[in-house]
ZAPA-705780 format. One record per residue (C-alpha): x, y, z; residue in three letters. Coordinates in pm, whole numbers, padded with zeros to 5 digits, always signed. Last residue first. Layout:
N
XYZALA/...
// end
This chain:
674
+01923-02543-01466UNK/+01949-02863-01298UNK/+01686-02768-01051UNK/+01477-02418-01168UNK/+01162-02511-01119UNK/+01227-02738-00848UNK/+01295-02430-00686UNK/+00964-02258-00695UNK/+00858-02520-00560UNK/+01065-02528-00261UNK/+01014-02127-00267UNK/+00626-02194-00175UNK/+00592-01970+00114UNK/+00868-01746+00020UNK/+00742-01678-00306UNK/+00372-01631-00207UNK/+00490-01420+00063UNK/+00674-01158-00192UNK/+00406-01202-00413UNK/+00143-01055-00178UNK/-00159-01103-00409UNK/-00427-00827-00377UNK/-00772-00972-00212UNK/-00863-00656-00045UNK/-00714-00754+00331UNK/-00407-00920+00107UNK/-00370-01206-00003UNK/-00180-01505+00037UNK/-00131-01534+00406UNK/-00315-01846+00449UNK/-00598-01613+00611UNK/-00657-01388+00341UNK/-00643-01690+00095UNK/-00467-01868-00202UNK/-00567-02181-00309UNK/-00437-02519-00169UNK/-00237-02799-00294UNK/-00033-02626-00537UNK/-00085-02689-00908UNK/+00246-02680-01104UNK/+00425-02472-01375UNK/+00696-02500-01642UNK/+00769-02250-01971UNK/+00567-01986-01943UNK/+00628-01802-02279UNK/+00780-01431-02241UNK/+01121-01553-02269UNK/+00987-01646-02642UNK/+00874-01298-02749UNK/+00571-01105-02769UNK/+00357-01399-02647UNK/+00021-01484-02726UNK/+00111-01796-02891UNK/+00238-01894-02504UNK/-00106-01846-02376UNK/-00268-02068-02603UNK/+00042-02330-02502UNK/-00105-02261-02140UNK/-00426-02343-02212UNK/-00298-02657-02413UNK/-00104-02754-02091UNK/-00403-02725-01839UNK/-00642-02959-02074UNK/-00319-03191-02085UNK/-00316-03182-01633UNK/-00704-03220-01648UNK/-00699-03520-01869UNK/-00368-03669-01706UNK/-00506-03640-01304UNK/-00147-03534-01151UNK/-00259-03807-00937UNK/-00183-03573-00623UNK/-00267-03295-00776UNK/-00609-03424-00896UNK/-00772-03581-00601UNK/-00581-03308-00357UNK/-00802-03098-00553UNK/-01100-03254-00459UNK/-01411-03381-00615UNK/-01231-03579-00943UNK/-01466-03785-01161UNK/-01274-03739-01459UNK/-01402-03793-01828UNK/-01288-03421-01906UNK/-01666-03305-01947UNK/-01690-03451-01635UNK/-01390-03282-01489UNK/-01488-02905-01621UNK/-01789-03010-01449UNK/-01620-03024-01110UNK/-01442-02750-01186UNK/-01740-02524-01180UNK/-01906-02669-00903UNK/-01614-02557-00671UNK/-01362-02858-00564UNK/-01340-02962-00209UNK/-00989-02968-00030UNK/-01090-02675+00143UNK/-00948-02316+00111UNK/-01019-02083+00395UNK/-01255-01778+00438UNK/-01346-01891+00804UNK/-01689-01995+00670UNK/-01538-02278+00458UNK/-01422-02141+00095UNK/-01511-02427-00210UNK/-01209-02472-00466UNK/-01110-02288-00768UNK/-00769-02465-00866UNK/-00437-02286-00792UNK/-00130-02216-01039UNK/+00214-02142-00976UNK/+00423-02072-01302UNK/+00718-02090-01461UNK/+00917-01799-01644UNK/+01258-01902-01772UNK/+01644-01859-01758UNK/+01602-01699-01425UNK/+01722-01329-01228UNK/+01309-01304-01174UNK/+01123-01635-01253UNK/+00797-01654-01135UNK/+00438-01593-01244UNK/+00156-01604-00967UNK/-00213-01753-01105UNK/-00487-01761-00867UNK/-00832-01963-00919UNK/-00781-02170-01238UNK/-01044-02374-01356UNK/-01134-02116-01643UNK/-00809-02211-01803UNK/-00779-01951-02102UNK/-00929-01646-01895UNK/-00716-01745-01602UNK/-00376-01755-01766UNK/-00447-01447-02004UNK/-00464-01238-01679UNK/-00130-01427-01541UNK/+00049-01313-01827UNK/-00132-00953-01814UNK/-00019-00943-01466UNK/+00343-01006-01476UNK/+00526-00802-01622UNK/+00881-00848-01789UNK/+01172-00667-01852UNK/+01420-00864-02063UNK/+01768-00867-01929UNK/+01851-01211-02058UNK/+01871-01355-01732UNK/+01486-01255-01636UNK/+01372-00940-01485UNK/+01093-00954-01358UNK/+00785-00659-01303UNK/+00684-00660-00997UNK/+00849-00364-00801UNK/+00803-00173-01131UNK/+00436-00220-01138UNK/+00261-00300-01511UNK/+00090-00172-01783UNK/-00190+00007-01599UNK/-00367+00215-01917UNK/-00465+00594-01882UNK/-00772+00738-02111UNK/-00637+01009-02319UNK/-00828+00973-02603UNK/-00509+00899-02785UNK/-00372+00643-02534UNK/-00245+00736-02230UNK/+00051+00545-02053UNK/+00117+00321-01759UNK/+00385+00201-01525UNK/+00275+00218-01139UNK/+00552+00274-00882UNK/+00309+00580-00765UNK/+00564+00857-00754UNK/+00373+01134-00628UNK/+00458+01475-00771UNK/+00548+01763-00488UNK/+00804+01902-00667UNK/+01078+01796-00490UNK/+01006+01445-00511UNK/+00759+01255-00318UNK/+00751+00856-00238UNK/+01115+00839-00133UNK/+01111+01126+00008UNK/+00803+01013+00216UNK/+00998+00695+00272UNK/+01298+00855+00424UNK/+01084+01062+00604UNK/+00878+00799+00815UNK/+00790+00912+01133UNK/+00394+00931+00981UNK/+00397+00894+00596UNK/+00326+01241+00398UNK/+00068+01486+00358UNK/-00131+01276+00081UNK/-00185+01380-00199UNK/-00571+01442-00310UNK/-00542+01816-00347UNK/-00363+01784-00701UNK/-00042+01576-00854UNK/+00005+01221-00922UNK/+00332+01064-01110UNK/+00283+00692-01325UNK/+00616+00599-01386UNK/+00625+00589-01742UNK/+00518+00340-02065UNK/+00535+00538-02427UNK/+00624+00302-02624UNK/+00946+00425-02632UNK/+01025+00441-02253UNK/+00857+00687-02042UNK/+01105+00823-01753UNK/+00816+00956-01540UNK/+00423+00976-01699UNK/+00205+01259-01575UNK/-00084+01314-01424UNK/-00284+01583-01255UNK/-00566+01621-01087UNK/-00812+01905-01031UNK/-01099+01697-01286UNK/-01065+01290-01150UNK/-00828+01210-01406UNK/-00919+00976-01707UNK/-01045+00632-01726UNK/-00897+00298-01564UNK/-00836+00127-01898UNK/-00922-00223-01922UNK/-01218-00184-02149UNK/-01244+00212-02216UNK/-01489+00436-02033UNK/-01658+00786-02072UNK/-01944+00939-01994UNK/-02056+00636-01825UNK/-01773+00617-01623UNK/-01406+00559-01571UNK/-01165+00697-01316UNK/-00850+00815-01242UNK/-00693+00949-00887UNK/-00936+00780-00639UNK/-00833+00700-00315UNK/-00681+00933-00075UNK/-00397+00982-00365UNK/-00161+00806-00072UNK/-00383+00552-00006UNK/-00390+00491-00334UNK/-00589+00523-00705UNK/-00728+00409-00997UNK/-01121+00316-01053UNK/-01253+00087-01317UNK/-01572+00133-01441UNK/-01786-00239-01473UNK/-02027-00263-01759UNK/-02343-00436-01675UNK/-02504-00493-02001UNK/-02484-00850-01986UNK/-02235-00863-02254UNK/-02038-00591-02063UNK/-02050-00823-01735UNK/-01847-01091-01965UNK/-01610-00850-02128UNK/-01507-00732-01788UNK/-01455-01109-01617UNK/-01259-01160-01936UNK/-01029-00910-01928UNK/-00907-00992-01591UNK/-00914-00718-01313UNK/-00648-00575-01153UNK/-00618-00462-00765UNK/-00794-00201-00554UNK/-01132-00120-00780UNK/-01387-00232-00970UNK/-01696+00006-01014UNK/-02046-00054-01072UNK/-02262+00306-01189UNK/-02649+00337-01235UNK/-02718+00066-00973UNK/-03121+00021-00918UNK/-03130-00314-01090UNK/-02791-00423-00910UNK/-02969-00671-00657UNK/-02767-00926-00802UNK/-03123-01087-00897UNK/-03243-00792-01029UNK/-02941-00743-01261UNK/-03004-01080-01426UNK/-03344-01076-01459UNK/-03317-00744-01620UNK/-03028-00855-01836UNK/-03240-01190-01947UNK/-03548-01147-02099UNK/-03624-00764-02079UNK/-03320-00686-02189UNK/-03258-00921-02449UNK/-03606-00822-02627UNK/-03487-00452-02539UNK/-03162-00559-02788UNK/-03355-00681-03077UNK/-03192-00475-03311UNK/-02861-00316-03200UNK/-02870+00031-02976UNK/-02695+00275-03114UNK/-02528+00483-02813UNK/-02260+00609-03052UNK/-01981+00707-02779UNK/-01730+00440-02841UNK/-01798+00285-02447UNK/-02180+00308-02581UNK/-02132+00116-02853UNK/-01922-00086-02715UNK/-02199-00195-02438UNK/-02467-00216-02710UNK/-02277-00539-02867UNK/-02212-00668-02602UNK/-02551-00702-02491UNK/-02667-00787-02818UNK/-02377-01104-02815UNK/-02499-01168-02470UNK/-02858-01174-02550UNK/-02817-01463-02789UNK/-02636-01656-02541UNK/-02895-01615-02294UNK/-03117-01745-02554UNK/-02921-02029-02677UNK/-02866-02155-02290UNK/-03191-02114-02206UNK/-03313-02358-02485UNK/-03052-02633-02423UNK/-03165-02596-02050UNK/-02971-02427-01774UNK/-02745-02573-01571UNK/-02407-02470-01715UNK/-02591-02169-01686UNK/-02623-02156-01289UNK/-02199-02224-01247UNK/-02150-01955-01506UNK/-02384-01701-01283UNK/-02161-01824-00960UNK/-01839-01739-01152UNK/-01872-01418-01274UNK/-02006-01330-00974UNK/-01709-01466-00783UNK/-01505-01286-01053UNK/-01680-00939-00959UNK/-01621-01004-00544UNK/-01254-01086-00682UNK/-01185-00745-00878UNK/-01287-00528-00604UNK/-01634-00447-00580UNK/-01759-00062-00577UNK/-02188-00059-00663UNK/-02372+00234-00683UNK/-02797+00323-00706UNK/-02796+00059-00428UNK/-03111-00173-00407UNK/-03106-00236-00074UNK/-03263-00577-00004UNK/-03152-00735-00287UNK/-02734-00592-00208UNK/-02781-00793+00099UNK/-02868-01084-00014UNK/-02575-01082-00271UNK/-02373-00964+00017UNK/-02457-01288+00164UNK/-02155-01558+00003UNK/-01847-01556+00271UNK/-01753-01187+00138UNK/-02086-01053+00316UNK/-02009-01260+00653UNK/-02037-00929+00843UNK/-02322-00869+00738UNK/-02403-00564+00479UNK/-02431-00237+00664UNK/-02629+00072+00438UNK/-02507+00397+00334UNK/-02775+00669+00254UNK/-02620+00952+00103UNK/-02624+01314+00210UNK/-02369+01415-00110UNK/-02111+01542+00127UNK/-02155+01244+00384UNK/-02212+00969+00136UNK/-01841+01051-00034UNK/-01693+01062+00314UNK/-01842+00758+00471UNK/-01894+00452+00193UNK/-01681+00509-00061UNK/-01382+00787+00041UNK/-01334+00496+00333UNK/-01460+00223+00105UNK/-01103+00310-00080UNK/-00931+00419+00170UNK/-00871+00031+00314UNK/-00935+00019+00687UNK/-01308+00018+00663UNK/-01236-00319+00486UNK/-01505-00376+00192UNK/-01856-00403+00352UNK/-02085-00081+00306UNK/-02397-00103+00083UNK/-02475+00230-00121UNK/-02765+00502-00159UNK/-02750+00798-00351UNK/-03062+01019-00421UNK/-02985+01309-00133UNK/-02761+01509-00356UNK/-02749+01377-00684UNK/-02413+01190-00772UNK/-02304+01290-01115UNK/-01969+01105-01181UNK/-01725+01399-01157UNK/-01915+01597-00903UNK/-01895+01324-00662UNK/-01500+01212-00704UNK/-01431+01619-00675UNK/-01672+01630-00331UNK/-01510+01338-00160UNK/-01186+01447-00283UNK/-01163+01765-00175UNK/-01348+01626+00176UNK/-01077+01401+00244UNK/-00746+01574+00102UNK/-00883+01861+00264UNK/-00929+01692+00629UNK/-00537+01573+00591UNK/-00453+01207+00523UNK/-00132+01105+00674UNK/-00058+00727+00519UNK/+00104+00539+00801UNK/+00355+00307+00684UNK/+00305-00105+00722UNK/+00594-00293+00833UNK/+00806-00481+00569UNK/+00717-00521+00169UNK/+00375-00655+00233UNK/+00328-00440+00505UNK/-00085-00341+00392UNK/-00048+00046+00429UNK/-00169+00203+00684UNK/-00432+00464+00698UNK/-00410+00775+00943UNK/-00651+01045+00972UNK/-00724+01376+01087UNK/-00385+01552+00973UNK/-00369+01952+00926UNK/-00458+02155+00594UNK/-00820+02182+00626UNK/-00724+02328+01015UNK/-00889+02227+01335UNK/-00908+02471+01621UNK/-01243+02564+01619UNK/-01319+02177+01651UNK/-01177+02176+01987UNK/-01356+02491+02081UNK/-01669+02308+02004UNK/-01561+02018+02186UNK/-01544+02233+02514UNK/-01849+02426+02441UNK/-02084+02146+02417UNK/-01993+02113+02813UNK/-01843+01703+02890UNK/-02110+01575+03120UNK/-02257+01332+02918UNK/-01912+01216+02770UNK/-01897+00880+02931UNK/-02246+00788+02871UNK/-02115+00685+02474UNK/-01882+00450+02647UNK/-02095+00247+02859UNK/-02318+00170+02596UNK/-02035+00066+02302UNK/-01901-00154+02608UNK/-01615-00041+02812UNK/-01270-00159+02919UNK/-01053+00091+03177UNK/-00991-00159+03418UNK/-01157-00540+03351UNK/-01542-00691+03341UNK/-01516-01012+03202UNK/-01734-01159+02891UNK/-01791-00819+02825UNK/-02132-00770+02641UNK/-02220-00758+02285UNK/-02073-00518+01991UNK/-01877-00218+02035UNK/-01615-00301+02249UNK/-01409-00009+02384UNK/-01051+00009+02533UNK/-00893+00271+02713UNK/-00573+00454+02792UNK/-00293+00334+02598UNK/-00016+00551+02551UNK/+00247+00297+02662UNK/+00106+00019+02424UNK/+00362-00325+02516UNK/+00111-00377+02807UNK/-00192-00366+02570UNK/-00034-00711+02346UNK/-00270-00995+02442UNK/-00537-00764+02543UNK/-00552-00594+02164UNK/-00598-00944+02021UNK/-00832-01069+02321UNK/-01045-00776+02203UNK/-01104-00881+01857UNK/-01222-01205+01930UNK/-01433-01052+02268UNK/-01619-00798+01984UNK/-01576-00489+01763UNK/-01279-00318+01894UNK/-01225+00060+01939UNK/-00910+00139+02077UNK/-00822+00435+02290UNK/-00479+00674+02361UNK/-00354+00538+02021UNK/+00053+00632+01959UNK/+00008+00624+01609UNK/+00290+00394+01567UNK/+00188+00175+01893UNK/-00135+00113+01768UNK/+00026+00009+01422UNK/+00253-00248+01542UNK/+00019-00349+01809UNK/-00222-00452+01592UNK/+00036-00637+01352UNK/+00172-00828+01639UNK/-00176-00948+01786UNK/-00235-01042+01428UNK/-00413-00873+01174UNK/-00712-01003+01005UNK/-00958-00732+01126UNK/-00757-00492+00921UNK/-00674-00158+01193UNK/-00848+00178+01102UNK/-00702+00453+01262UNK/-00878+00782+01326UNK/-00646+01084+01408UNK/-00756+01271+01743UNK/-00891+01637+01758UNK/-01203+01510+01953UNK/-01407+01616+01557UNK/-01181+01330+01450UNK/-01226+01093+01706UNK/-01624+01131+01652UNK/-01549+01068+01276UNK/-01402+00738+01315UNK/-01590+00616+01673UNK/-01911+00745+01506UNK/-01835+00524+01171UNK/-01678+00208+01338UNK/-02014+00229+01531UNK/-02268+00262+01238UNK/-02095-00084+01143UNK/-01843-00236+00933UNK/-01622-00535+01088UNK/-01344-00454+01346UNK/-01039-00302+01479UNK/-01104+00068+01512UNK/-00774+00276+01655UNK/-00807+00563+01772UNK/-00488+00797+01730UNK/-00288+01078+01957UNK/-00259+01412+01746UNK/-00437+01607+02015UNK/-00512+01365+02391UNK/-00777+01141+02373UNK/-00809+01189+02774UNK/-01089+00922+02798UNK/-01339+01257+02852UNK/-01221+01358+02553UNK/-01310+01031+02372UNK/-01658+01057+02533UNK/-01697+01415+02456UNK/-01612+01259+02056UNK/-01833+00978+02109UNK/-02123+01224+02209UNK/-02095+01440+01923UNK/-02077+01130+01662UNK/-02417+01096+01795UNK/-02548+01388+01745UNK/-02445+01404+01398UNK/-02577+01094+01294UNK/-02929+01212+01470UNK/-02926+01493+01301UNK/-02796+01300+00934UNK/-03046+01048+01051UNK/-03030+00695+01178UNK/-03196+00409+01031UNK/-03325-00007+01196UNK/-03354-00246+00922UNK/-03497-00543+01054UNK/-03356-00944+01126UNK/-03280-00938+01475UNK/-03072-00563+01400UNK/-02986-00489+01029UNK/-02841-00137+00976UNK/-02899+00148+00776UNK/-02707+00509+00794UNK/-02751+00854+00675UNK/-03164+00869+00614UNK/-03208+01237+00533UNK/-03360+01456+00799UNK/-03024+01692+00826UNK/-03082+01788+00494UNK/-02984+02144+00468UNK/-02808+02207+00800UNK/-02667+01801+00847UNK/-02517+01811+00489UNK/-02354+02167+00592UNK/-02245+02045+00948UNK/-02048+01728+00787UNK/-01860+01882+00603UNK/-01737+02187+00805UNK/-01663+01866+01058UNK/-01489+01698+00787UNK/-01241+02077+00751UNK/-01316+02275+00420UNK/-01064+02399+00213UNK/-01237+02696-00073UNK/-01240+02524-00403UNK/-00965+02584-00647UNK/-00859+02233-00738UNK/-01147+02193-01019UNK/-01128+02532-01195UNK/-00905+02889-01067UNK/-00593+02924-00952UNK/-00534+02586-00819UNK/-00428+02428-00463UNK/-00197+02177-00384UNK/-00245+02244-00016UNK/+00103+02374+00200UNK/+00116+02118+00538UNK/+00056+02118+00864UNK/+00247+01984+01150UNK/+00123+01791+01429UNK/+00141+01433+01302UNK/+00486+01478+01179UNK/+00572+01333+00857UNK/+00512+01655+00654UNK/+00428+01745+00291UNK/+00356+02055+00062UNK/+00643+02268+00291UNK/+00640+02630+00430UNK/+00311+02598+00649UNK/+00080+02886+00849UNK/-00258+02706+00930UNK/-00558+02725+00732UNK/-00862+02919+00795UNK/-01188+02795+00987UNK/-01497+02947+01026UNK/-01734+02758+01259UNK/-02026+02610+01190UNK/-02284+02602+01371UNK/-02445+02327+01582UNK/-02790+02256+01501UNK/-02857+02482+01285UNK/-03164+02376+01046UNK/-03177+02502+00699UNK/-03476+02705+00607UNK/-03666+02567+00392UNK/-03621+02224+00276UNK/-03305+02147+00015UNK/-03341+01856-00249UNK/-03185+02003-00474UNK/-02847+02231-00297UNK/-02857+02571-00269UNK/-02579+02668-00465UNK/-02196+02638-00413UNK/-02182+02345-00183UNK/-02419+02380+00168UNK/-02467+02670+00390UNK/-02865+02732+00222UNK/-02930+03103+00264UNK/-03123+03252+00548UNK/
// end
């Protein structure tokens, strides 16, 4: 018997491939149109001729089966339980997923109705995602840091029949607002017992006993039914221009991707291994951490829940990960521990490490211009500090780290480079499920974010003279459309079929595609000069290392202005205090100011720190094109920003249009008199 896997028998392959469930054929279903906003109606794929985008469409469970046939012994999942690593299978993954999905049928998950999974990363937010899938339902992730309102906003859109909640915190969310969720049938906690038994809510336990007497047969013919080219999953959109939209995501988009994104940077099939801990509910660590793992038979492993609050580090030691995907502020919190630890080090150390930075560097462009020459007494620098350095990240196993979601400064790039870390940046949507460019060690370019994924297309809408357009995606990653929504979906498709991203960007010679702004963001001020925002607020934070978040201002005004926050220490809750990070506070001694809170130097408008802030900004200013491109005012606000202030976003994006609302008396005084 052959091996049922990709194209060739896979490496890694042991005899004779194990059925444990077959696979069924599948075809696609009959559609006219390349997009749809109904949850039931399929859509035409973006197929090619021949090359990348040609593949035959495979459904997840098709997926799924052929890892589980050829290397069905293969660890698939890790987890930490009373302090050891307990693993699961790609059989045992399998079954259980299985069992969730008889127990979701046996709930009366009805076709087309969602699940919705409101909670931290876990082998269960996995088996409830895919096992709702292979029940014919569409799998909903729903942020953890939503309120009541927001959950039921989205519960209610996809009309969820069951939601999946991770413990009694989560719960009392979905209990405050079930009576306002007509198709609401049942409700499942996943970790730790009830703390009140009530109608129709299980534990993780209870659940997965539901389906026991649910015939193989009757899933099976559920998953005979399933089309590449129909929905399986929903993601939603942050809301940070009004309420979220439901991003259709059909099983090709998924498992094109997974296997396109794969191919492109060199995974080995059974070799992988990554740690799982951005928001399940965000596509990218969807694609990252489930589907990309699945095709390739990947390990992925749990980090804590309290991974962002300081022990993915610890995590990431334990595991070893031959991949890495941060988004820009997990990277810059890095950055900032390691320069909080040299300003420590010796006289000596501090030379050395120094010295190694400038080889490091120095062998990074190389290698990002192709010539591999490695400068003369770069193993020296290895083996003294970059070694040391990436073994105590727990990155000395990762052949690829990736930054991802938002933008990332300039400076936090040049200074892993220099350590011989470089980060690839990765460009993408929801809508593109995920990735659409990418860099990598074949090819990279500081603050580019790399070329196409091969079998997609690009091109650049109304570009102006410098060659900046609306950056337009084509290929099997676009998304089917936005659920009830097809005003939007017009909006966000043309007649083609292109994507409209809202992006501006261009190519450079090489053809490696540059982020030069968004056109929602970019201001306009009262000249008429087009202006965006990020690369001001980039040069911001690399000139004033004590600045945290940086938000520029002045659309329809005279001026730009500026709000700036100070890094300060997170409590456990992920909010701001009032107490400054190491880092500043030796910026302050070397300032002659003794200063341990922020409210400390807001509140005196502390003169040394206030000047020091001032000549960053007037470095800034030199920097400038033209003169209504020089920040002109700008204050420190009390507190930084923060996922639970409201600030950012689940994956640390800035929500301007909150930030401006929030602080619009500020913003004001900007502007009084003028």
């Amino acid at each position: 018997m052959s091996c049922p896997c990709f194209g060739s028998c896979c490496p890694g392959s042991e005899g004779e491939p194990i059925p444990i469930y077959r696979q069924h054929n599948v075809s696609l279903k009959p559609a006219e149109l390349l997009w749809s906003t109904e949850k039931h109606k399929p859509v035409k794929l973006r197929t090619s001729e021949s090359g990348p985008g040609s593949e035959t469409p495979i459904t997840i469970h098709q997926m799924f089966q052929r890892t589980v046939d050829c290397h069905g012994n293969e660890l698939a999942l890790k987890w930490k339980e009373d302090g050891k690593w307990i693993a699961m299978t790609y059989k045992e993954y399998l079954l259980q997923c299985r069992s969730a999905a008889k127990s979701f049928i046996k709930l009366g998950l009805e076709h087309y109705h969602g699940v919705g999974i409101l909670g931290f990363n876990s082998p269960q937010w996995f088996i409830a995602d895919i096992g709702c899938i292979m029940a014919g339902g569409l799998s909903t992730g729903i942020y953890t840091t939503n309120t009541p309102e927001a959950c039921q906003y989205v519960a209610n859109n996809c009309e969820a029949n069951v939601l999946v909640v991770e413990n009694q915190k989560q719960l009392i969310k979905v209990l405050q607002v079930k009576d306002q969720l007509p198709h609401l049938k049942a409700i499942v906690q996943y970790k730790g017992d009830l703390e009140q038994k009530l109608p129709n809510v299980y534990t993780w336990t209870e659940f997965m006993k539901l389906g026991e007497e649910v015939p193989d047969g009757v899933l099976d013919d559920v998953i005979k039914k399933q089309a590449p080219n129909e929905c399986c999953t929903l993601i939603y959109t942050s809301g940070t221009t009004g309420n979220p939209k439901g991003v259709m995501l059909s099983h090709d988009n998924i498992t094109w991707i997974a296997n396109a994104v794969g191919t492109m940077t060199n995974l080995k099939m059974c070799e992988e291994e990554v740690v799982s801990y951005l928001p399940l509910s965000h596509v990218a660590a969807q694609v990252n951490d489930i589907w990309i793992t699945m095709r390739f038979a990947a390990t992925t492993s749990f980090a804590q829940p309290d991974a962002l609050k300081g022990s993915l580090v610890e995590t990431l030691r334990e595991v070893h990960p031959t991949s890495f995907l941060g988004v820009p502020r997990v990277w810059e919190k890095m950055h900032e521990r390691m320069k909080e630890v040299g300003a420590k080090s010796s006289f000596l150390q501090k030379q050395v490490v120094d010295w190694a930075k400038e080889k490091g560097s120095k062998a990074s462009q190389n290698e990002m211009n192709g010539t591999n020459v490695v400068p003369w007494g770069f193993s020296v620098a290895n083996n003294l500090v970059f070694k040391k350095v990436r073994s105590a990240l727990g990155l000395d196993n990762c052949k690829a780290c990736y930054t991802g979601a938002a933008p990332i400064t300039k400076d936090t790039l040049e200074y892993f480079m220099s350590l011989h870390i470089p980060l690839f940046e990765v460009y993408g949507m929801s809508e593109s499920t995920g990735p659409h460019t990418i860099s990598c060690q074949e090819g990279f370019c500081i603050t580019s974010c790399g070329k196409e994924v091969p079998g997609c297309n690009t091109k650049l809408d109304n570009p102006d003279k410098d060659g900046n357009g609306e950056i337009c995606f084509y290929g099997r990653h676009v998304f089917m459309g936005y659920l009830n929504m097809p005003e939007k979906t017009e909006e966000a498709l043309d007649n083609e079929g292109w994507l409209h991203s809202g992006d501006l960007g261009k190519h450079d010679k090489e053809g490696f595609l540059f982020i030069t702004g968004r056109i929602k963001e970019i201001i306009i001020t009262a000249g008429g000069e087009n202006i965006p925002p990020v690369p001001i607020e980039d040069f911001v934070k690399e000139e004033i290392p004590i600045i945290s978040n940086a938000m520029l201002v002045g659309d329809k005004k005279k001026f730009l202005s500026m709000l700036l926050t100070l890094k300060c220490v997170m409590n456990d809750a992920g909010e701001p205090t009032d107490e400054l990070s190491p880092l500043v506070i030796e910026f302050c001694r070397q300032h002659g100011v003794s200063a341990t809170k922020v409210s400390e130097i807001v509140k005196n408008k502390e003169p040394a720190i206030y000047k020091a802030i001032q000549e960053g900004m007037e470095r800034v200013n030199n920097k400038a094109t033209s003169n209504a491109q020089r920040v002109q005012k700008w204050t420190i606000l009390l507190q930084d920003f923060s996922i639970p202030g409201g600030e950012l976003g689940p994956t640390l994006k800035l929500k301007r249009s909150y930030v401006s609302e929030k602080y619009q008396g500020q913003i004001n005084t900007f502007y009084s008199g003028t």
